[in-house]
N, C-alpha and C positions, 0 to 999 in steps of 0.2 A: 525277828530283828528288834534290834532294841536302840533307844535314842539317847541319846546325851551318858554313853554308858562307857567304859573302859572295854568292856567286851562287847562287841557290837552282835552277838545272837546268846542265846539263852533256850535250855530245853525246858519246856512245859512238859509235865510229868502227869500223868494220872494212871490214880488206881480204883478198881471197881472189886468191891467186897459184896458175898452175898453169899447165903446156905444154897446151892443148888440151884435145882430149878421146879418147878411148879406148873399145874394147867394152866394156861395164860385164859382159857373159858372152863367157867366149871356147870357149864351147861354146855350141850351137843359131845359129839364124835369126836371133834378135832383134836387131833393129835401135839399141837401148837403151844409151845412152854415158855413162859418167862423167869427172870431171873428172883430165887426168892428173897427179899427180905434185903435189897438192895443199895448199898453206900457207893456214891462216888464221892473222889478226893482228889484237888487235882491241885499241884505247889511250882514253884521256879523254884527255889533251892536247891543245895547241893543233894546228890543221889541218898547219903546218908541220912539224911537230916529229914527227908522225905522216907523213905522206909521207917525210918526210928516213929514218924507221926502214924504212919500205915498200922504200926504194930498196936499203937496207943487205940488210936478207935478201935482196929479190929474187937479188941480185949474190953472197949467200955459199951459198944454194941452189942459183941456176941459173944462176952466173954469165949474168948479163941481158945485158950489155952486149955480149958475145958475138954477140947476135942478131943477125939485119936487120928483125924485125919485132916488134914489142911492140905490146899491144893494153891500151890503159887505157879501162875503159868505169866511166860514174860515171851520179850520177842526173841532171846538171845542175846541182849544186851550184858555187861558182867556182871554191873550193880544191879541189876535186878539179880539176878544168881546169888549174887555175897551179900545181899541186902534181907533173902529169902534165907541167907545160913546163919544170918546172924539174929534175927527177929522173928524166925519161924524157925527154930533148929529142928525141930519133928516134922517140917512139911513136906511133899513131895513135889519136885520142880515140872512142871508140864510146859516143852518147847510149843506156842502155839503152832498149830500145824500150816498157820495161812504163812505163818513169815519164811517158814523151812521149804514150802510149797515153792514161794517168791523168790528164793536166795537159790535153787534148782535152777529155776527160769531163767531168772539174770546171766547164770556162770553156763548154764549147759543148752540153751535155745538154739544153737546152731548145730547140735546132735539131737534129736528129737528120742532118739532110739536110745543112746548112753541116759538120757535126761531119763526116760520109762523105765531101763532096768536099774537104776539108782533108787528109784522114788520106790519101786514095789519092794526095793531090797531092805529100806530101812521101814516101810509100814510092815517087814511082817519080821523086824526087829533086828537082821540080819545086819552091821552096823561094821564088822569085819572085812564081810563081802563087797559091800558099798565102794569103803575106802580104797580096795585092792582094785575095783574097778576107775577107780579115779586114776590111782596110779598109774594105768593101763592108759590112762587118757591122755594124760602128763606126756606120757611115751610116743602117743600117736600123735598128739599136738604140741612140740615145746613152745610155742608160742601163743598159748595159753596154759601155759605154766602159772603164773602167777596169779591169773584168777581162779586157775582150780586151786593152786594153795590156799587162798581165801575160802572158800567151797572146803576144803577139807579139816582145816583149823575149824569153820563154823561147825559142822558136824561132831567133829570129836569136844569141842568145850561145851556142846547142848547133848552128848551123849545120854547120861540121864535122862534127859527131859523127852527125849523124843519117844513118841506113844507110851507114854507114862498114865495117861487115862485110860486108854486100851490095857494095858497089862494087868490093873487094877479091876477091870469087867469083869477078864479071864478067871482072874480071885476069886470072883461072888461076887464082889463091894458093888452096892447100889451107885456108883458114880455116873455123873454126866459130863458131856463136853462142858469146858471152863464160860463159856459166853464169846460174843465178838467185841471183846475192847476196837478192836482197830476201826469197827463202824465208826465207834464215838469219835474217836480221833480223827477220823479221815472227814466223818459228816458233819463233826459238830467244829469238833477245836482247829483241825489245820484249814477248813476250808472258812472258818471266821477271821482266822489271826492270820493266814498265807496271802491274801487277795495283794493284786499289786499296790505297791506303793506306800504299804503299812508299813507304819514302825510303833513301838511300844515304847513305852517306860513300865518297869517293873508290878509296882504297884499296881498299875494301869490294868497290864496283861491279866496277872492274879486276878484282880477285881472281876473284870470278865469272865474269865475260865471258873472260875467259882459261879 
């Protein structure tokens, strides 16, 4: 929420850059990774304006472009998608899998069983079968219609992205899951900036969230 503002809320945006992942001990057994080599970035501007800054570090830390393989994973938002084609044109989009997980739950919680054979259909890529199963659902429930249309539109616009790190294993490529942005967000930034009775000014917010 924001104070004394024309628009009275604002999204805070962050992005976390980093090579992979690494032993988080590099003594004992444990199997236990952290993220290597690690940048967070975190803006209230417009979606643009924040990807255009995303691209510029990327490229003066890790000189990016360098790579063959860049890995932009987002929630399914759009501007993350067209923010990833216009500043990463080589990279491959990764739906994370908590948010697709989430947007199942939401739309199909009241079919436990439709919800199970959806979920296995698209982790083993099947993305045809899915949708024709929705439509099936459309048919048995028209009155939820319109949140499985939501449910089906989210699917087909993160088509790409979904088990886009899986596919990549099947390859060879040495790849890892992308990390958990949404911890930070949930632990750090919404449960600082959500608490009752906040409001922001601009500056203010940024200030913190950095």
């Amino acid at each position: 929420h924001l104070q004394k503002q024309k628009k009275k809320k604002a999204e805070l945006k962050l992005a976390i850059i980093h090579k992979g992942k690494e032993k988080r001990y590099l003594a004992g057994s444990s199997d236990a990774k952290k993220l290597k080599d690690k940048l967070a970035y975190a803006g209230l501007g417009p979606a643009d304006e924040f990807m255009a800054q995303v691209s510029l570090l990327a490229e003066e830390k890790y000189q990016v472009y360098d790579h063959n393989l860049i890995l932009v994973g987002g929630d399914g938002a759009t501007w993350i998608k067209e923010g990833a084609r216009d500043y990463f044109p080589n990279c491959i989009y990764q739906l994370c899998p908590f948010h697709l997980t989430r947007k199942l739950t939401q739309h199909l919680s009241y079919n436990r069983k439709t919800k199970s054979q959806v979920s296995l259909l698209l982790q083993e890529g099947n993305i045809p079968e899915a949708l024709l199963l929705l439509e099936e659902e459309k048919t048995k429930n028209p009155k939820r219609k319109d949140e499985l249309n939501e449910l089906t539109t989210y699917i087909l616009n993160n088509a790409e992205g979904i088990n886009a790190v899986d596919r990549l294993k099947e390859e060879g490529l040495a790849v890892d899951t992308m990390g958990a942005i949404e911890g930070n967000i949930d632990k750090i930034l919404a449960n600082r900036f959500k608490k009752r009775g906040m409001i922001w000014s601009p500056s203010g917010a940024l200030n913190l969230a950095k």
